[in-house]
C-alpha positions in Angstrom: 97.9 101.5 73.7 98.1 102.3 69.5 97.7 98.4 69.3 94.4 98.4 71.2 93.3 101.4 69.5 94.4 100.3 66.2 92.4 97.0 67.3 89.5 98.3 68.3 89.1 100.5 65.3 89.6 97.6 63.1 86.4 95.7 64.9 84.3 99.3 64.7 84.8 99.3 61.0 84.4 95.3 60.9 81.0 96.2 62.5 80.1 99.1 59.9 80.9 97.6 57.0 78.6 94.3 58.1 75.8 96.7 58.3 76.4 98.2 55.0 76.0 95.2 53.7 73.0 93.8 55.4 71.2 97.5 54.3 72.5 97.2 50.5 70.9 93.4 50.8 67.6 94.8 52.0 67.3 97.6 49.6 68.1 94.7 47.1 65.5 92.2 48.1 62.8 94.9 48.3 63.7 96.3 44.9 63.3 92.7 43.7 60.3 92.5 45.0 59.2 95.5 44.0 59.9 94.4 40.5 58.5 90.7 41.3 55.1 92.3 42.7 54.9 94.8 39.5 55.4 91.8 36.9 52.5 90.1 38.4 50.1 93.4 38.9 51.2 93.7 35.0 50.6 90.1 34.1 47.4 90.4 36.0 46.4 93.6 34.1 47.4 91.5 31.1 44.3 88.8 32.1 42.2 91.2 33.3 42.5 93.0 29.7 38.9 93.9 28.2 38.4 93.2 24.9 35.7 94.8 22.6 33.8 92.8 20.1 31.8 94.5 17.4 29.1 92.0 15.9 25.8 91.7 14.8 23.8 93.5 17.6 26.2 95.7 18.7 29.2 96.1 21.0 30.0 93.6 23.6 33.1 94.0 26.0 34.9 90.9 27.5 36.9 91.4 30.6 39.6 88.6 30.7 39.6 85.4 28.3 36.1 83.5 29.0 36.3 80.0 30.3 32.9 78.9 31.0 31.0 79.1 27.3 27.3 79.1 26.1 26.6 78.2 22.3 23.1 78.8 21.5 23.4 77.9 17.5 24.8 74.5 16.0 27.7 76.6 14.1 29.0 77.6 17.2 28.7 74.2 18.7 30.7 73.2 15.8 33.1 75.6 15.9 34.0 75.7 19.6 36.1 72.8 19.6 38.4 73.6 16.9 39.8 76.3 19.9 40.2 73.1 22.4 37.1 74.3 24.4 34.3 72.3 25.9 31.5 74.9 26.4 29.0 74.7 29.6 25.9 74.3 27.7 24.9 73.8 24.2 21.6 73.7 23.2 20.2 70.4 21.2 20.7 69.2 17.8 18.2 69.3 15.0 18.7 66.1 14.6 20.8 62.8 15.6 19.9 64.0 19.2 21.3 65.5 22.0 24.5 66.1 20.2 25.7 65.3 16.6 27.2 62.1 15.7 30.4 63.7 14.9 30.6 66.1 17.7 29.8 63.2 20.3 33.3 62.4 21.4 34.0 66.3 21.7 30.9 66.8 23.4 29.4 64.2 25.6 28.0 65.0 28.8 27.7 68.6 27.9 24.2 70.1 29.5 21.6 71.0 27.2 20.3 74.4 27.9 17.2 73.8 24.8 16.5 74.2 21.7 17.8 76.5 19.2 15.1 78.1 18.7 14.0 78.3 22.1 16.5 78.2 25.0 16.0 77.9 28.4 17.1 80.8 30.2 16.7 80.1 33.4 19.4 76.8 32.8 21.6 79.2 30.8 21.8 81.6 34.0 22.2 78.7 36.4 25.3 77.9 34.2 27.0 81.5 35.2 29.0 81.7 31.9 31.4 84.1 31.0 30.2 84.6 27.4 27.5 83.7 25.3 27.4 82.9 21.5 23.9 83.6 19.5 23.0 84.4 16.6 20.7 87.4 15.6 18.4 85.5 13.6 17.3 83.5 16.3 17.7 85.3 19.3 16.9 89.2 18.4 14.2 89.3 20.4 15.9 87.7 23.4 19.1 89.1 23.1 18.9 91.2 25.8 17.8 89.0 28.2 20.4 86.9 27.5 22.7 89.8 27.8 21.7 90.4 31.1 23.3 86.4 31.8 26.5 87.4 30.4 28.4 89.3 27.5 26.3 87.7 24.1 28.0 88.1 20.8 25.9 87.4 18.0 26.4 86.3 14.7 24.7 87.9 11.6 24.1 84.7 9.5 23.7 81.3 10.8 25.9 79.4 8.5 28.8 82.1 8.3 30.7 79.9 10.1 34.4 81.4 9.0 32.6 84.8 11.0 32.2 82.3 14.0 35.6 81.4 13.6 36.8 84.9 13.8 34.3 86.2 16.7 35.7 83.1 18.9 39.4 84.1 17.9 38.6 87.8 19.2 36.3 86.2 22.4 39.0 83.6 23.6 42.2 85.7 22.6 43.0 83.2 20.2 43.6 85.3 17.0 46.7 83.5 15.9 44.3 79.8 16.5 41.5 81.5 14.2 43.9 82.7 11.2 45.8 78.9 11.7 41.7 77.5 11.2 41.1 80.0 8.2 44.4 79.7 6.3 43.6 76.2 6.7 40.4 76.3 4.7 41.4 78.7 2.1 44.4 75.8 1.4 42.0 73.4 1.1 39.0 74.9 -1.4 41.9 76.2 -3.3 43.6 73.1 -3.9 40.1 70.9 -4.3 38.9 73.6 -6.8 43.0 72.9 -9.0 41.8 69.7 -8.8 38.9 69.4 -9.8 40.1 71.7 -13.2 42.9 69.3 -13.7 40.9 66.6 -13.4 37.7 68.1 -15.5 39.3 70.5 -17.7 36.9 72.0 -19.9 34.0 70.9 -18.2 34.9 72.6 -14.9 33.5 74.5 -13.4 30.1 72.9 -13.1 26.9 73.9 -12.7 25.1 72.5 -9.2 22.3 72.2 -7.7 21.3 71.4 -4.1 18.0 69.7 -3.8 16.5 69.0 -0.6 13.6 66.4 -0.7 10.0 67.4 2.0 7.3 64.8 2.8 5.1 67.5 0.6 8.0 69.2 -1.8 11.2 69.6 -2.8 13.2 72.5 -2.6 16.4 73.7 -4.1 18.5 75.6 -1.9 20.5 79.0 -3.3 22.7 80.8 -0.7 23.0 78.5 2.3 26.0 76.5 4.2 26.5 74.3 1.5 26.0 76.8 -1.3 28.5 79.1 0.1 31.2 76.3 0.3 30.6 75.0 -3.4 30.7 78.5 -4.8 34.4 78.5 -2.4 35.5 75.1 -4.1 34.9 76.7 -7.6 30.7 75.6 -8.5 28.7 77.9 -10.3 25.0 78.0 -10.3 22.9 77.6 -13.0 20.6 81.0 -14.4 17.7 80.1 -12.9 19.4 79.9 -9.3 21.1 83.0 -8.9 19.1 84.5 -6.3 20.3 85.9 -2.9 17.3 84.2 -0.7 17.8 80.6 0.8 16.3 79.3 -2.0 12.7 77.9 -4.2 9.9 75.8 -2.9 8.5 73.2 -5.7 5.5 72.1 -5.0 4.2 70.6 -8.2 6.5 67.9 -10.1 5.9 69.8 -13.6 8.7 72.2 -11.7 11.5 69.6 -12.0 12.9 71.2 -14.9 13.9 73.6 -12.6 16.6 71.9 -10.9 18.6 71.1 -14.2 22.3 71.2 -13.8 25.6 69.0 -14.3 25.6 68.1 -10.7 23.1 67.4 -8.0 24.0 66.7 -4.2 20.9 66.0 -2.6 19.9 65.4 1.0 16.8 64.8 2.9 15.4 63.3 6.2 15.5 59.2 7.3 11.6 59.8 7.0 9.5 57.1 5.2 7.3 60.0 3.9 10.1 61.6 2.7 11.8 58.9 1.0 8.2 58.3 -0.8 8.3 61.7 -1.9 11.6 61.1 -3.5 11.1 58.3 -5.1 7.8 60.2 -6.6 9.9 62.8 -7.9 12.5 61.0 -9.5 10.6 58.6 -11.0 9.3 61.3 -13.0 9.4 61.6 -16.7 11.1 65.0 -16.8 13.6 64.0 -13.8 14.9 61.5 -16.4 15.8 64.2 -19.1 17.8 66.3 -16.3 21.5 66.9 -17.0 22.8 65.7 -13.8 20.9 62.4 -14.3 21.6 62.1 -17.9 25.3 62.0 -17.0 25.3 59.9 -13.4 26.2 63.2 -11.2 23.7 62.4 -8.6 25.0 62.3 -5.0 23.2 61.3 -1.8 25.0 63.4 0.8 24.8 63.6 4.6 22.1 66.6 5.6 23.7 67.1 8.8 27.2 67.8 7.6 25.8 69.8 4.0 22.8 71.7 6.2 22.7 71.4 9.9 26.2 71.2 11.5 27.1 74.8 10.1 30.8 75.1 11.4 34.1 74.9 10.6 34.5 70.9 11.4 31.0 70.4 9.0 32.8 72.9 6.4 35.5 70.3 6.5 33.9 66.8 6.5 31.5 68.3 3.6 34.6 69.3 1.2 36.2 65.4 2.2 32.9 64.2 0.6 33.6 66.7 -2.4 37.1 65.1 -2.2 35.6 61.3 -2.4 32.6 62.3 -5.0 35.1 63.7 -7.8 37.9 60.8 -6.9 40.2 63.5 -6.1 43.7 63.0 -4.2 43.2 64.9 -0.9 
């Protein structure tokens, strides 16, 4: 009798312990996941983060990181691919139509939603984008229509392009891509402008002036794309072309002496009118007593990459000319 009692007992507690067991497993499962399901609601709150952006016209918020992208301004077009992104709609170039020669292999196939001056809203909306980039001196007075499409940030200045490089980093939660682009830049003015003073010594920095050649005029421009990325590399500007605004229209050739300085970069439209106003110009008698011409330091330069591309990839393909024009090591 105690062996069957001691043998039955033996399989009872056989029998509790196995469902000890089985509960301590469930209670561990669920508490894993428990833990599983709150890691994800946490990574999903993590996506799902909204981001405030303080530009130009305001406050925009950003809920999540955008994937589908409208750039309204050829800066932003530029800029866009330096983050790896190929927006939804651009609008068209100025020039070298749809899409800049040098942005083509970034950029083919991408819709045009118009012109920069004039986009089509009703193609921007069809394109349901996450986020839109503008710029307040083109699109004030449609911002908020565009608004209404989808978060717009706006830029201030159309050829602040390092500001377009940090807006993006703050859109696309990219800030540690943005500083890698700026840092980048800041290396590379810095070490074209030790250059150049090695190479020039006393006679650096120079004086420039960038001349832009009209079917009717010529102009020299001031504060522009260009002008803020010599005055970067180390240029000065002569007296005379100190001011704040874009720039001076010259409409009669007794004006040349105005654009004296040790260095020219000019650039100008494939026009036959405009070309015929150039030649005019420089053909001049007083063009001949100029600094810049007296000592060879006339450059033809590329308009798209010195005044229409206006981003970060321009910035850079405009400082390899400045690389190429002063025979400097890059």
């Amino acid at each position: 009798m105690y062996r069957l009692l001691s043998k039955t007992g033996a399989i009872l507690s056989a029998f509790v312990l196995f469902i000890f067991l089985v509960a301590c497993g469930d209670s561990t499962d669920s508490s894993e996941n428990g833990e599983n399901e709150s890691d994800q609601a946490s990574n999903e709150e993590e996506t799902e983060e909204t981001i405030t952006i303080e530009h130009s016209m305001g406050t925009t918020e950003i809920e999540g990181t955008p994937e589908k992208v409208v750039t309204l301004y050829q800066g932003a077009t530029d800029t866009i691919t330096s983050f790896g992104i190929e927006p939804v709609g651009i609008v068209e170039s100025w020039v070298e139509t749809p899409i800049y020669e040098y942005l083509r292999d970034d950029l083919e196939g991408t819709t045009i939603v118009g012109q920069e001056t004039q986009p089509n809203l009703e193609e921007i909306a069809s394109l349901d984008p996450d986020v839109i980039f503008a710029s307040k001196t083109r699109h004030e007075d449609i911002y908020e229509k565009l608004d209404q499409i989808a978060p717009t940030i706006a830029i201030e200045t159309l050829y602040d392009f390092k500001g377009t490089v940090e807006l993006m980093g703050q859109a696309f939660n990219k800030q540690d891509r943005a500083d890698e682009i700026l840092n980048n830049w800041n290396n590379r003015v810095e070490d074209f402008n030790t250059k150049a003073e090695n190479e020039l010594g006393d006679k650096w920095p120079q004086n420039v002036a960038l001349l832009n050649f009209r079917s009717d005029h010529a102009r020299i421009y001031f504060d522009s794309f260009a002008g803020s990325i010599l005055r970067e590399a180390g240029f000065e500007r002569p007296e005379n072309q100190q001011g704040d605004e874009w720039g001076i229209k010259l409409t009669d050739k007794e004006s040349i002496t105005e654009m004296n300085a040790d260095v020219f970069f000019v650039f100008m439209g494939d026009d036959p009118a405009v070309e015929e106003t150039y030649n005019e110009w420089t053909n001049h008698p007083l063009w001949e007593n100029l600094d810049a011409v007296k000592n060879d330091q006339v450059y033809r330069v590329d308009q798209v990459i010195w005044n229409m591309g206006g981003g970060i990839n321009a910035a850079n393909l405009m400082v390899d000319e400045l690389y190429e024009h002063y025979d400097l090591e890059k």
